[in-house]
C-alpha positions as CSV (number, residue, x, y, z in Angstrom):
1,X,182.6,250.3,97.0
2,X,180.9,253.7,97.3
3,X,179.4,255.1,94.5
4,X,179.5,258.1,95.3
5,X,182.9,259.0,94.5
6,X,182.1,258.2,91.1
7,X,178.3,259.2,90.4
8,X,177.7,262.8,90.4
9,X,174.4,264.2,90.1
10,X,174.1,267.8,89.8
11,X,171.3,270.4,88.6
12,X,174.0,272.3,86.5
13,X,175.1,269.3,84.7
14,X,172.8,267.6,82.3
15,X,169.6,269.0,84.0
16,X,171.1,266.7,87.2
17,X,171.0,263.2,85.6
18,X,173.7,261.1,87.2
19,X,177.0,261.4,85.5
20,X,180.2,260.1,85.8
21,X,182.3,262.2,88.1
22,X,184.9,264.8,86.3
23,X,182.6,264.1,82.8
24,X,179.3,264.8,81.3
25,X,178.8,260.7,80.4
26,X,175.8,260.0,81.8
27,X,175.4,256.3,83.9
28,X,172.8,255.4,81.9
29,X,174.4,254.9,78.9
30,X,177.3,253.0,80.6
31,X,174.6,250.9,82.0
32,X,173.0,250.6,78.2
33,X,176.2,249.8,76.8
34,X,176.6,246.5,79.2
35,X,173.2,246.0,78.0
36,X,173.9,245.8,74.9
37,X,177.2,243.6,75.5
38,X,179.5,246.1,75.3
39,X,182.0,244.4,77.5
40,X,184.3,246.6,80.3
41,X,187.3,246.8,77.8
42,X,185.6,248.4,74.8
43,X,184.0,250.6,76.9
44,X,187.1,252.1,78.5
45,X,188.4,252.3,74.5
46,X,185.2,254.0,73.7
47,X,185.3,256.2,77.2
48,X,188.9,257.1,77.9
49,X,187.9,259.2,80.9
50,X,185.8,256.6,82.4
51,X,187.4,254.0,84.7
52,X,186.5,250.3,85.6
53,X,185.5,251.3,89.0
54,X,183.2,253.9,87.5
55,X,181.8,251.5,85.4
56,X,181.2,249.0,88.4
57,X,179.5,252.3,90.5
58,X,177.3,252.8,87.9
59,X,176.1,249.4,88.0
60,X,175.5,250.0,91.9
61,X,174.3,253.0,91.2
62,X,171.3,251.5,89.2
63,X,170.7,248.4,91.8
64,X,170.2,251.2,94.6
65,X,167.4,253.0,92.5
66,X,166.2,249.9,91.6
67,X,165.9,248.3,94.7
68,X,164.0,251.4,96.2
69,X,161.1,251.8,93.6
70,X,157.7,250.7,95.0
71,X,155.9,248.2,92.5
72,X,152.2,248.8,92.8
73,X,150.5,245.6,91.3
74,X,147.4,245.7,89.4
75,X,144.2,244.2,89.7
76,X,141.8,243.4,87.4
């Protein structure tokens, strides 16, 4: 699946945090809402302009970021 087509991130909209495409829901709180076991279906009720394959991008979405920040351990 490419995210892309459902992650928009522009300056114009919400200072450029990542959004869902054709809203102003950010990913993030899609991503919080799983976290707090929200489950797919009640946020679809809760986001009737959000899809399940937005849902699933954003997920994707936040493993790419993830999986590119540097860890810097440190030492004592």
């Amino acid at each position: 699946m490419n995210y892309q087509k459902y992650i928009t991130i522009n300056p114009k909209i919400l200072a450029g945090k990542p959004v869902i495409t054709g809203t102003r829901i950010p990913v993030d709180i899609i991503i919080k809402k799983l976290g707090q076991n929200m489950n797919v279906e009640e946020i679809l009720q809760d986001y009737p302009r959000v899809t399940k394959k937005a849902i699933l991008a954003s997920l994707r979405y936040a493993g790419e970021i993830i999986s590119k920040e540097e860890i810097y351990p440190l030492t004592p």
